[in-house]
PALUM-372103 format. One record per residue (C-alpha): x, y, z. Coordinates in Angstrom, 3 decimals. Layout:
BEGIN
X Y Z
...
This chain:
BEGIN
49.928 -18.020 -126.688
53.455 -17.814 -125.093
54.995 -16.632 -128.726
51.724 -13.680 -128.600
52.758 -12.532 -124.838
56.138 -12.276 -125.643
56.099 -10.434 -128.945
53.283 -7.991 -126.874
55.812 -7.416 -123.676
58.944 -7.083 -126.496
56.647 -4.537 -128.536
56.005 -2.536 -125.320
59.650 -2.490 -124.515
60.359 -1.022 -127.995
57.438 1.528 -127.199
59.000 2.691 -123.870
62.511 2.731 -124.673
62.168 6.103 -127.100
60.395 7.739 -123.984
62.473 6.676 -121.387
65.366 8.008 -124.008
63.825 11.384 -124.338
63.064 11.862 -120.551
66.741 11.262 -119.527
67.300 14.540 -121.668
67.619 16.799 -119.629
66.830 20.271 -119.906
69.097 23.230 -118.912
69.096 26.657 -118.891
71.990 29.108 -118.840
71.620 29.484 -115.000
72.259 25.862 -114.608
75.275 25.506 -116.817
76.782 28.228 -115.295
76.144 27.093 -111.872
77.202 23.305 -113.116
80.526 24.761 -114.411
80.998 26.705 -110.740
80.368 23.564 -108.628
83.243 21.172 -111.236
85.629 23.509 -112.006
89.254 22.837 -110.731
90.202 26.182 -110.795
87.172 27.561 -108.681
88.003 25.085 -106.470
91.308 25.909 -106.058
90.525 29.160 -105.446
88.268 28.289 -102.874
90.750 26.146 -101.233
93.015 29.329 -101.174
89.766 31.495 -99.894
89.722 28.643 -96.812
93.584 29.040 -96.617
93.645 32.939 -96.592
90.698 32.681 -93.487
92.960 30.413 -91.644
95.836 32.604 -91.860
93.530 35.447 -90.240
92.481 33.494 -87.110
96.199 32.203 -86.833
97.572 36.014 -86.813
94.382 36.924 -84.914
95.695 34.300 -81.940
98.820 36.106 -81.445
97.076 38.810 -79.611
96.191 35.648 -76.636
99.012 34.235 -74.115
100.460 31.329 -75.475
100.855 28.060 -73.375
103.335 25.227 -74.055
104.707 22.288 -72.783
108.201 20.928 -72.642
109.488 17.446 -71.775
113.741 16.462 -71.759
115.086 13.460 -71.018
118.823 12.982 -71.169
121.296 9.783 -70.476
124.693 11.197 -69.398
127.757 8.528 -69.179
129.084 10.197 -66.414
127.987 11.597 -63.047
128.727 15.089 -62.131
131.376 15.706 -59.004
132.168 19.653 -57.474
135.313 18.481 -56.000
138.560 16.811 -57.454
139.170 14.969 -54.115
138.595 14.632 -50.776
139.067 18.329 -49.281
140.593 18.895 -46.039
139.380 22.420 -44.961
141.618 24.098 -41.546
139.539 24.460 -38.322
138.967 27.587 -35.788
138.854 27.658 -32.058
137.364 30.652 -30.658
140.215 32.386 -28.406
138.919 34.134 -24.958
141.762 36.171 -24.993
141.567 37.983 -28.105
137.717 37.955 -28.299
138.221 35.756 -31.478
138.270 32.527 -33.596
141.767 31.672 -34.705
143.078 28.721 -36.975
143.999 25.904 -35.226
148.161 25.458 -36.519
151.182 23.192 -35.218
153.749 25.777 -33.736
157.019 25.427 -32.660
158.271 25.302 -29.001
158.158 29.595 -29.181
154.691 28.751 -30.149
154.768 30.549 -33.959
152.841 28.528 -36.523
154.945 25.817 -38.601
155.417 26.674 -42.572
155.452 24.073 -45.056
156.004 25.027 -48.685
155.351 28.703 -47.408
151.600 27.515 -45.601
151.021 27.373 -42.254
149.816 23.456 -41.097
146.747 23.134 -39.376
146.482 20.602 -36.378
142.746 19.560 -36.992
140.805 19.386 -40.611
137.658 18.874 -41.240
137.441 16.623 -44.132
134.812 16.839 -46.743
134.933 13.617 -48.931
134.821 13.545 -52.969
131.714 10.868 -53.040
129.849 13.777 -50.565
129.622 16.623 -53.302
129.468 13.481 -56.323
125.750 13.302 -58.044
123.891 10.702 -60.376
123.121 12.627 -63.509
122.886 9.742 -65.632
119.282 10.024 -66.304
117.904 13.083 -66.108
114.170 14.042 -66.767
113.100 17.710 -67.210
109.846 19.770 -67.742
108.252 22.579 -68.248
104.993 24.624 -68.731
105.391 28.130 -70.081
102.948 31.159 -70.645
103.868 33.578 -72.678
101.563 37.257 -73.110
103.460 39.540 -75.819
102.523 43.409 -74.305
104.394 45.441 -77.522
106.525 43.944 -80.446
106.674 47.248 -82.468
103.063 46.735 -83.617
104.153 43.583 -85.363
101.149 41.532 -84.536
98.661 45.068 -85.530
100.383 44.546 -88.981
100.269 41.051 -88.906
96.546 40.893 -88.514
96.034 43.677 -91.527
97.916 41.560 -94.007
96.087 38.129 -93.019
92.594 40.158 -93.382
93.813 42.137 -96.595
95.073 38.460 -97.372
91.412 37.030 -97.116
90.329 39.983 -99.220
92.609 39.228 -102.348
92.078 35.688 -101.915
87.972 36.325 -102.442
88.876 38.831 -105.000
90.908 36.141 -107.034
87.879 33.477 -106.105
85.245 35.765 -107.743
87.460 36.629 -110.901
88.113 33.015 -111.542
83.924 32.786 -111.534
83.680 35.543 -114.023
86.350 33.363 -116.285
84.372 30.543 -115.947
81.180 32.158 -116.278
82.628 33.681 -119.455
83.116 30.526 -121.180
80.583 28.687 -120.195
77.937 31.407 -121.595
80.100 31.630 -125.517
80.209 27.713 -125.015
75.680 27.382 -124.416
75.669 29.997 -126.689
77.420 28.251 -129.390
75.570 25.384 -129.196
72.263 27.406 -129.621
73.712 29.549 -132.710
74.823 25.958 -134.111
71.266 24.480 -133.432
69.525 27.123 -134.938
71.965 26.879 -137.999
71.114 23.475 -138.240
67.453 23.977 -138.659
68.506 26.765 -141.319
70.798 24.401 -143.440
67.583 21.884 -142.948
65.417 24.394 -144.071
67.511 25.137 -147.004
68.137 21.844 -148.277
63.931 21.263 -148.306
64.114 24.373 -150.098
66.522 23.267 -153.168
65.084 19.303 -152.561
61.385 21.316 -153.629
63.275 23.527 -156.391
64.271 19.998 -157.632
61.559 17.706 -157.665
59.779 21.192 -159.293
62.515 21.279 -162.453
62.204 17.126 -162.878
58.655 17.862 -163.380
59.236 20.875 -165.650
62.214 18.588 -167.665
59.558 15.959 -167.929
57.404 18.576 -169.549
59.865 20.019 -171.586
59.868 23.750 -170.277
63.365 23.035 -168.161
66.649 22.000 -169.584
68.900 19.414 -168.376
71.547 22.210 -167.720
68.798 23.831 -164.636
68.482 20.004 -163.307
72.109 19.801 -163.061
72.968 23.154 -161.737
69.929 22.608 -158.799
71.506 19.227 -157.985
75.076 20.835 -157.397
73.600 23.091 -155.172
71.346 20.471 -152.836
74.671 18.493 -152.668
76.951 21.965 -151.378
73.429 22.115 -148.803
74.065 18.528 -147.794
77.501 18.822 -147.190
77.320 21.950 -144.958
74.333 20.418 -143.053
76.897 17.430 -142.465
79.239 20.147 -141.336
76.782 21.742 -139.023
75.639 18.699 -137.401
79.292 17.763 -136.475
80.185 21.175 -135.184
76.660 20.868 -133.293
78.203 18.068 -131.893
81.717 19.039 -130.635
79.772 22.034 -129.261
78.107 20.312 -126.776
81.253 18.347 -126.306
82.829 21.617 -125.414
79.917 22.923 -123.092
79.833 19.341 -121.454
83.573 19.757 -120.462
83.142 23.670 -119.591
80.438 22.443 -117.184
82.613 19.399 -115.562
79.673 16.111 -117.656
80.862 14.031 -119.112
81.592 14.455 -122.767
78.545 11.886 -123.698
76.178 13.058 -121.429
72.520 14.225 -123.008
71.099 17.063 -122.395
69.253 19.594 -124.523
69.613 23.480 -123.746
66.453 25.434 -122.775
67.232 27.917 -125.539
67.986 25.655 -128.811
64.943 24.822 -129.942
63.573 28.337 -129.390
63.810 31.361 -131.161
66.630 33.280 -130.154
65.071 36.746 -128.176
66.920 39.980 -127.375
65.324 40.179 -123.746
68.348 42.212 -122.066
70.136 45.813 -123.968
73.047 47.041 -123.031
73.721 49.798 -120.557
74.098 53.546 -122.450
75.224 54.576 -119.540
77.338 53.654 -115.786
79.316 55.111 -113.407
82.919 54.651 -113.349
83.772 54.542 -109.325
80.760 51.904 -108.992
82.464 50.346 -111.512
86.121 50.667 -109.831
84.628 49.544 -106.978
82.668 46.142 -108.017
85.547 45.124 -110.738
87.305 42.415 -108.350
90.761 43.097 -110.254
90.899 46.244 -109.020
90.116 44.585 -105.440
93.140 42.356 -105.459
95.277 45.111 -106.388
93.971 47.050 -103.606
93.946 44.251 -101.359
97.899 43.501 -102.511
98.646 47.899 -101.889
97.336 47.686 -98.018
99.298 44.019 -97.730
102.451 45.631 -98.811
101.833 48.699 -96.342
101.184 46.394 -93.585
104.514 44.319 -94.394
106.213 48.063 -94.058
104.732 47.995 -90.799
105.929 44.615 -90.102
109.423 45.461 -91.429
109.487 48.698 -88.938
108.420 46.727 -86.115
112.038 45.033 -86.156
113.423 48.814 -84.873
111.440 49.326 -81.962
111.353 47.436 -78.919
109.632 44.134 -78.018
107.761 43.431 -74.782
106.530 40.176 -73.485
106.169 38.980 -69.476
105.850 35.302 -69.252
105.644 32.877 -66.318
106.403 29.295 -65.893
107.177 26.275 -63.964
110.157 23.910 -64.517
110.435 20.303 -63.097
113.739 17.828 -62.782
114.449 14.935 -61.717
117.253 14.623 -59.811
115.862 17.533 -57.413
118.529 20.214 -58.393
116.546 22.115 -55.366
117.425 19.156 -52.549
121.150 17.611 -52.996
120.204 15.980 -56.521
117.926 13.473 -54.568
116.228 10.807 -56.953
112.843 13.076 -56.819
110.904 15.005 -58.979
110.970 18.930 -57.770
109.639 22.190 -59.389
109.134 25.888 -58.800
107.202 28.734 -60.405
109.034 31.681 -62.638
107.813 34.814 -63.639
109.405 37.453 -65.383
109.708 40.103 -68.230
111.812 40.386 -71.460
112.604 43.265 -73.244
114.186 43.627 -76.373
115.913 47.000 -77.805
117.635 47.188 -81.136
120.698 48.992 -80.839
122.419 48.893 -84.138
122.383 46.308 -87.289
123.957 48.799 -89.703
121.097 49.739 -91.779
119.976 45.961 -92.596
116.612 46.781 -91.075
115.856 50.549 -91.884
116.745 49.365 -95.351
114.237 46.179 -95.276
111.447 48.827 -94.035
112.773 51.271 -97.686
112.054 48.109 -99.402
109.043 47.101 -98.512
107.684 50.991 -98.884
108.892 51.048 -102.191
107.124 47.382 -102.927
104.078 49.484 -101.914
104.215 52.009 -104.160
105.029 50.079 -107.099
101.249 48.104 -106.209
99.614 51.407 -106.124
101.134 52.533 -109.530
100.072 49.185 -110.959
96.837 49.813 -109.351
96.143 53.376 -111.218
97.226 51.786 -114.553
94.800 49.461 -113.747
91.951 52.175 -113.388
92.864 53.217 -116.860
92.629 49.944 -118.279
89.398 49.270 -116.962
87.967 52.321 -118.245
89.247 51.625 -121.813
87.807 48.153 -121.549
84.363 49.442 -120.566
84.447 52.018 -123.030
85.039 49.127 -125.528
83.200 47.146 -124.596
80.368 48.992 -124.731
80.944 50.207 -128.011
81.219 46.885 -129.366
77.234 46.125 -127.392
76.065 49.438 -129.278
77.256 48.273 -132.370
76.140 44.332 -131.951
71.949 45.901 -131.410
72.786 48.455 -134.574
74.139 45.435 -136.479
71.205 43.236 -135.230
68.931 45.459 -136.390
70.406 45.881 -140.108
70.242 42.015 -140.471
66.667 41.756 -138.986
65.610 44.532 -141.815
67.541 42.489 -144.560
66.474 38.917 -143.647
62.715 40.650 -144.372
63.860 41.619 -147.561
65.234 38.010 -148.029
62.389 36.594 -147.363
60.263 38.859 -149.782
62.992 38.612 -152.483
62.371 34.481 -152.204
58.523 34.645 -152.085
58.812 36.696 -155.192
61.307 34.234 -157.256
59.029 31.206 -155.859
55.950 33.361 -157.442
58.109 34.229 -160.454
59.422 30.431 -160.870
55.559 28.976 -161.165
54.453 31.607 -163.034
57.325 31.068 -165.436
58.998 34.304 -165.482
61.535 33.564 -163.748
64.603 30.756 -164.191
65.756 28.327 -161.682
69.059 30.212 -160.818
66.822 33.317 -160.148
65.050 30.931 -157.383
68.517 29.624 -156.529
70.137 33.083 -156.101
67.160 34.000 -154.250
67.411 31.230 -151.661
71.413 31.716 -151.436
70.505 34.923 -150.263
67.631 33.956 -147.801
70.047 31.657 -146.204
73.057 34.475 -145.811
70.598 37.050 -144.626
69.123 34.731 -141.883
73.033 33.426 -141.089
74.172 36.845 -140.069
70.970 37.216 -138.501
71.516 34.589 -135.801
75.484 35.922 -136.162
74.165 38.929 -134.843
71.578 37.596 -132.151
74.249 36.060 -130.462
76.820 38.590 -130.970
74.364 40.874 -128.813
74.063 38.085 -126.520
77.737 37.511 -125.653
78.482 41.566 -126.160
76.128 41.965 -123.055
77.954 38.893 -121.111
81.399 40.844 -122.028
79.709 44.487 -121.202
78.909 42.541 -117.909
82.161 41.051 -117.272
83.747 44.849 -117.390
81.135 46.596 -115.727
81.936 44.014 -112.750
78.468 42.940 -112.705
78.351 39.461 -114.019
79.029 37.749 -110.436
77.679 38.571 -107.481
79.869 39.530 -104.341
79.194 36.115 -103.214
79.114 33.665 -105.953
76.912 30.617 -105.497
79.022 27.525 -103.936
């Protein structure tokens, strides 16, 4: 009873392991893979990163406008203390005189009463004596601070110009963020696409090879009769083995496809998954544009952005570069504190007072250095707007082409979609033929040879219409939005 139960649980195991396979394949469309491939790449997010950076920069530029406050702390250990005098100072005396109306030096004089000279001085009779240690302060430790508010009123429009670049900045940064997407998308839609062209080439090749295994097992039973020579057995075998082969090929290429579209969309190279469109037949559900306007187009294509963005950076760092010739204006106030009180005899006391003034700075001369700096940077700006018009002209060549090369993809679609119908009735006829006799084996062969080219170039040219309309896309700046999904 215990052997039963546990054959019955291992059985329904062995039942539920196939469907709990197939339900951890995953389905996924286009949308998903592209959005997959947006979320994992390293260079979107690296781009984003710089997006982030290039919005911090703004605000940062944007502060200047606002006072500034800071804060400033000293301490310093001197090995000496500071002294005014070199010695003790005796400094001459006055006496006020009521008969001149008057304060006089008090001198020695002589008995006729005129002042005695030393060394070519009079001598004083009284000093008053101011002692070295008196004017002698403790500096050894010395602790300083303060707090300072600055307001810039004009720098030359420095901080205008400042704030254009960090915006235009922003701009180029988003520009290069959405052009990255477009790269990505890009090769993530030939990478599904691949797979589905390979998928659908597999079940061709399959198809094929039941084809020539039926042609076979219909010449063994004509050699057993006699009416087919060993020669058509032969020649029908060499051509189910070539069919085997490339359906080998196929299958491996199948698989390093969805290798590659597993790594385009950040999986892992094992992961299972099965695409939405490979097991469908391929549909043309989207044509290409006859006809678009080139200044929508100028202004949607995000490489013409950045270049753009870079022309009205390089104007603003003229600006910048002019600012350095006109004068700068900033008032600030502040308040300083010391200990020893510089402001009471160098007493062992903290002490402070409040400052406020102006500070204007006029450039007088620097010899050209920056006049010249200001040439340079104009000249930096017109070089980005000749690069910018080149641009223009490149873009419309690449439209142009590229929607030539859509035209021709639905004119080439159509040409293989009328000759895989004549494939197919070419085959039904040599089948007929081939059981009614009238025709060989290598009639049937040559017939099914050609049924499988016609259909190859047929899904060739489904998904040649398919990526021509992701490339028409890609030049027509449509194929990301202005702001592509995070």
């Amino acid at each position: 009873m215990k052997c039963l139960f546990k054959v019955t649980i291992i059985s329904l195991v062995a039942m539920l392991i196939p469907a709990t396979w197939a339900a951890a394949q995953s389905v996924v469309t286009l949308d998903s893979c592209r959005n997959m491939a947006l979320r994992n790449n390293k260079q979107i997010q690296i781009a984003r990163e710089q997006q982030q950076g290039a919005s911090y920069q703004r605000k940062a530029a944007r502060a200047a406008y606002l006072p500034s406050l800071d804060a400033t702390g000293l301490y310093v250990f001197n090995q000496k203390d500071i002294s005014l005098l070199e010695s003790d100072q005796m400094l001459p005396t006055m006496s006020f005189n009521a008969q001149t109306g008057s304060y006089g030096y008090n001198l020695v004089t002589d008995p006729t009463g005129a002042p005695v000279i030393v060394n070519g001085k009079p001598v004083p009779s009284t000093v008053a004596v101011i002692p070295k240690s008196a004017m002698t302060f403790d500096i050894q430790n010395v602790f300083a601070g303060a707090v300072t508010l600055t307001q810039p009123i004009y720098m030359g429009g420095k901080i205008r110009a400042m704030n254009e670049m960090t915006r235009y900045a922003e701009q180029l940064a988003t520009a290069s963020h959405n052009m990255a997407a477009a790269e990505v998308i890009c090769n993530v839609d030939a990478a599904y696409w691949q797979v589905v062209s390979l998928k659908s080439k597999h079940r061709l090749a399959t198809s094929y090879v039941g084809l020539l295994d039926s042609l076979n097992r219909n010449v063994d039973a004509m050699l057993a009769e006699g009416v087919a020579t060993r020669a058509d057995k032969l020649s029908v075998e060499v051509k189910l083995n070539e069919a085997n082969v490339d359906l080998a090929k196929v299958e491996n290429g199948l698989a390093l496809s969805r290798m590659a579209l597993a790594q385009v969309c950040g999986l892992p190279l094992n992961e299972v998954f099965t695409l939405a469109d490979e097991d469908n037949e391929i549909t043309i559900t989207q044509l290409p544009a006859n006809s678009y306007n080139m200044d929508e187009v100028y202004s949607r294509r995000n490489e013409l952005q950045s270049l753009q963005a870079a022309v009205k950076i390089y104007e603003a760092k003229a600006k910048v570069e002019r600012s350095a010739m006109l004068p700068n204006l900033a008032v600030m106030g502040m308040y300083s504190i010391s200990n020893p009180n510089i402001f009471n005899g160098f007493q062992k006391e903290f002490n402070g007072m409040f400052s406020i003034g102006a500070v204007l700075k006029i450039p007088l001369w620097h010899w050209g250095g920056n006049y010249n700096k200001y040439r340079s940077a104009k000249s930096e700006s017109v070089v980005r707007r000749l690069q910018l018009e080149e641009a223009r002209e490149k873009v419309e060549l690449q439209v142009s082409q590229a929607s030539f090369k859509a035209q021709e993809s639905i004119k080439t679609y159509a040409m293989t979609r009328t000759n895989l119908a004549k494939a197919e009735e070419n085959l039904r006829q040599a089948q007929l033929g081939f059981a009614e006799g009238v025709m060989t084996a290598d009639d049937v062969m040559a017939a099914q040879t050609a049924w499988l080219k016609a259909n190859s170039e047929n899904i060739d040219a489904q998904i040649d219409v398919q990526l021509c309309n992701v490339y028409l896309s890609k030049a027509l700046g449509t194929l990301v939005p202005t702001q592509v999904i995070e």
